[in-house]
N, C-alpha and C positions, 0 to 999 in steps of 0.2 A: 564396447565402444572406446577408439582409444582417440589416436590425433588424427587419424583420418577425419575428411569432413562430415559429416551429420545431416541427415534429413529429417525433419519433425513435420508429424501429420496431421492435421487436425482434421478428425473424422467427421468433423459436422459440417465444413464446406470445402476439404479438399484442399486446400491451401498450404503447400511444402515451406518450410523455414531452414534455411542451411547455414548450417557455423561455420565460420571458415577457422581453423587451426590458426595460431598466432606465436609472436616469437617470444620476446624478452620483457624484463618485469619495467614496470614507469611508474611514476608517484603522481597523487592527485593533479598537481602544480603545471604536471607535463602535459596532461589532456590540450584537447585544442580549441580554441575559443571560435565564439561564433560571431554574428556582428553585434547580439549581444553582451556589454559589459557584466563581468563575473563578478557580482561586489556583494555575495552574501557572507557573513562572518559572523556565525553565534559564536562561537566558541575554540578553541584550541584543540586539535584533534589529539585524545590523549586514547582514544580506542588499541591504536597500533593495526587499522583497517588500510591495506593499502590496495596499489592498481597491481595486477598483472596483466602484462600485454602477450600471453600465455594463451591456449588454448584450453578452456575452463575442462574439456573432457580429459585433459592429462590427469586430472586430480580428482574430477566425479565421474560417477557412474547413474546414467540416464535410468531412471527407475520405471517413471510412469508420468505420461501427459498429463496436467491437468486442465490449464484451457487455456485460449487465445484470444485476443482482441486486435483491433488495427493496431495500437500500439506497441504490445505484449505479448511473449507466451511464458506461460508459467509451467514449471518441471520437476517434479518431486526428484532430489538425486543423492545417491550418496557417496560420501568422499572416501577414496577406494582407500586410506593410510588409517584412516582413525574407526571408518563403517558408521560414521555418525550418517543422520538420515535430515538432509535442510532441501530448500527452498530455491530453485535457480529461476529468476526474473529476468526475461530477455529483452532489452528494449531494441527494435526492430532498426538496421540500417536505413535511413527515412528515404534512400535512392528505389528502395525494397517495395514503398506501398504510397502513392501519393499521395494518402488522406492522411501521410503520419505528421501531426504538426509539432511533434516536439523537437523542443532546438538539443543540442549538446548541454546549451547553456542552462538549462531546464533540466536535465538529468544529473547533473554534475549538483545546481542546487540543491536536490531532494536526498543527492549523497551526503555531501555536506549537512543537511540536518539529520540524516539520520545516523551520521557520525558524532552530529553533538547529544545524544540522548540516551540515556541509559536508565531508566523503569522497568520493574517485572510485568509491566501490565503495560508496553511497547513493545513491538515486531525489533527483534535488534540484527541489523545490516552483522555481518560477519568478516565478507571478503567483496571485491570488487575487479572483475576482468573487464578489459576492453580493448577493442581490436577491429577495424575495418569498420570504424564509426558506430560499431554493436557493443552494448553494453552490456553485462550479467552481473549481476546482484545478485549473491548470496545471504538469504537469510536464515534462521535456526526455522526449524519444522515443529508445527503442532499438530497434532495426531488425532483432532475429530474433528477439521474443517472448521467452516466459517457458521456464523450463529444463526443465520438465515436457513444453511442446511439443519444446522442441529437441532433448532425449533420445528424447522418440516418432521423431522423424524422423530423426535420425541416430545410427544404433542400434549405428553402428561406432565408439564415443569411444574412444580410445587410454587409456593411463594417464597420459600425457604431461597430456593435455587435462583429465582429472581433477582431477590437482595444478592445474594454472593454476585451474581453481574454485573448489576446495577452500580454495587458499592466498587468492584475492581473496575471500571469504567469509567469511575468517576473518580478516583485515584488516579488513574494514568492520563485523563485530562485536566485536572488540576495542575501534574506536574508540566504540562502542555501551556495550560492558560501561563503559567510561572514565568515562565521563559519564553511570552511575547508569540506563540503558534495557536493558529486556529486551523481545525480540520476542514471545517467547512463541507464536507460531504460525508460524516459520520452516517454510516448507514449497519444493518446488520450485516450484509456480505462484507462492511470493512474493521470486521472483529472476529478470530478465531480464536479455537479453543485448545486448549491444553489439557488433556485429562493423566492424574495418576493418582493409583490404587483409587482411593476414594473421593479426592479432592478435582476439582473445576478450578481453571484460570484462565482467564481470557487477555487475549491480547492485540493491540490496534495495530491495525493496518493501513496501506492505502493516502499516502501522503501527497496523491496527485494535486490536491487543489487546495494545498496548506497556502495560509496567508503568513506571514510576520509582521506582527503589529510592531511598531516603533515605539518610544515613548512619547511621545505629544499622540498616540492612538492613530497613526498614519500608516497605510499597511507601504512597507520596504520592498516586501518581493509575495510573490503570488505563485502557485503550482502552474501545470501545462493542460490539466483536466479540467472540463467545464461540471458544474454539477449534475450527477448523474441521475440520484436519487431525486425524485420530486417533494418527498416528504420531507424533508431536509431543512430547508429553507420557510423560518417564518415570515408572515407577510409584509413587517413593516422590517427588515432585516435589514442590516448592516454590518460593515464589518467589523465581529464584535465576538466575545464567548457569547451571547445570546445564540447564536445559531448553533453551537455543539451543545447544548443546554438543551434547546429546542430539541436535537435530534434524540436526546436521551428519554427526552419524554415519549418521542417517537418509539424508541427501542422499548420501553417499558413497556407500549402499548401491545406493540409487535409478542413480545412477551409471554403477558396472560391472556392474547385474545388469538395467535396465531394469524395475524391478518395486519396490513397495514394501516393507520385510522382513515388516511383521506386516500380519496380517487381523481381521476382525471387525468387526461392524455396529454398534458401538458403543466408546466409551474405553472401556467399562468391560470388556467382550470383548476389546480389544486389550491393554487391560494385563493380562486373565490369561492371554494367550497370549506374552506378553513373558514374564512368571513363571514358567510351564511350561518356557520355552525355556532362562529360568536354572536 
């Protein structure tokens, strides 16, 4: 796969996705605005992440689909110069699918934080292409999936193994709370795994529906995802670390019990089955 265009399948309903090849490199600054104003600013980009307005397959090599949403397709790929093996996150031309509601101005935020962040126990953004309103996000690759698979598959976790998640999860949200960000949709499918030789690391993901609290506790800016997970959210919740706290408890339960604690076909069902239980 080179700079020709590209067709990506997604075998569960048929849905083509095509890249189009691009030209010359542009820096954050140069993106183009929407009718929303761009007024996010943690921090000074000292990463050295920039835009390429490049065709991202000059540089990778299409390995293997991993899935799609209206929003997204995700791309295990690797970069033909170095054979390292990362993560291409596609955000969808929004002319492409009418239910995509994310702005420019929405993408461009979740780059921006996740250029100001640097934790071992954080997904860390690498490089960034954009072209014909399509954006690719490159991130570093973890090599046993997401902890929601992991737990389906290895249905024997110790308590040992427990703690080791539990405590890097709570590491890398603390440095979160630090710095004024709430996840707010902390779920298992949005933490993956890292394994080598004998050791486990996990690392978050999934910054769709991050808040930034202010200091008077006012939130600044908000993600473009609604919350997905139902278990997520407790019931008298606000914006607060109470909710990523809440979901950790969640994940622990997920955990030792392989199941999620509450049901229902709806938050609003879920949190009166949370009440009942109080």
């Amino acid at each position: 796969m080179g700079c020709s265009p590209t067709t990506l399948k997604n075998s569960s309903n048929n849905n083509d996705f095509k890249i189009i090849p691009c030209k010359r490199r542009i820096s954050i600054q140069d993106l183009p605005n929407d009718s929303i104003n761009h007024n996010l600013i943690i921090s000074n980009n000292n990463k050295g992440i920039y835009q390429e307005e490049e065709d991202p397959f000059k540089y990778y090599i299409n390995l293997e689909f991993i899935k799609q949403s209206i929003y997204t397709c995700l791309l295990k790929v690797k970069h033909k110069d170095s054979n390292d093996i990362r993560i291409m996150k596609i955000y969808y031309n929004k002319s492409k699918n009418k239910y995509n509601k994310i702005t420019i101005n929405d993408i461009k935020n979740q780059i921006d934080l996740l250029k100001s962040l640097s934790h071992p126990n954080i997904i860390s953004l690498i490089e960034v292409f954009y072209y014909n309103e399509n954006f690719y996000l490159i991130y570093e690759y973890c090599n046993s999936g997401d902890l929601y698979e992991y737990i389906n598959n290895n249905l024997n976790i110790n308590e040992n193994l427990c703690k080791i998640i539990i405590h890097q999860l709570l590491k890398g949200l603390n440095y979160l709370h630090n710095k004024g960000i709430i996840l707010c949709n902390l779920a298992p499918d949005h933490v993956v795994i890292y394994k080598q030789d004998d050791n486990l690391y996990i690392k978050i993901i999934d910054f769709g529906a991050f808040s930034l609290i202010g200091n008077d506790n006012n939130v600044i800016i908000t993600g473009y995802k609604d919350i997905s997970n139902k278990n997520v959210i407790p019931p008298d919740a606000i914006y607060s670390i109470k909710i990523d706290i809440w979901s950790v408890g969640i994940i622990m339960y997920f955990l030792v019990s392989g199941i999620m604690p509450f049901n229902g076909k709806s938050i609003k069902e879920v949190k009166q089955n949370i009440m009942y239980i109080k």
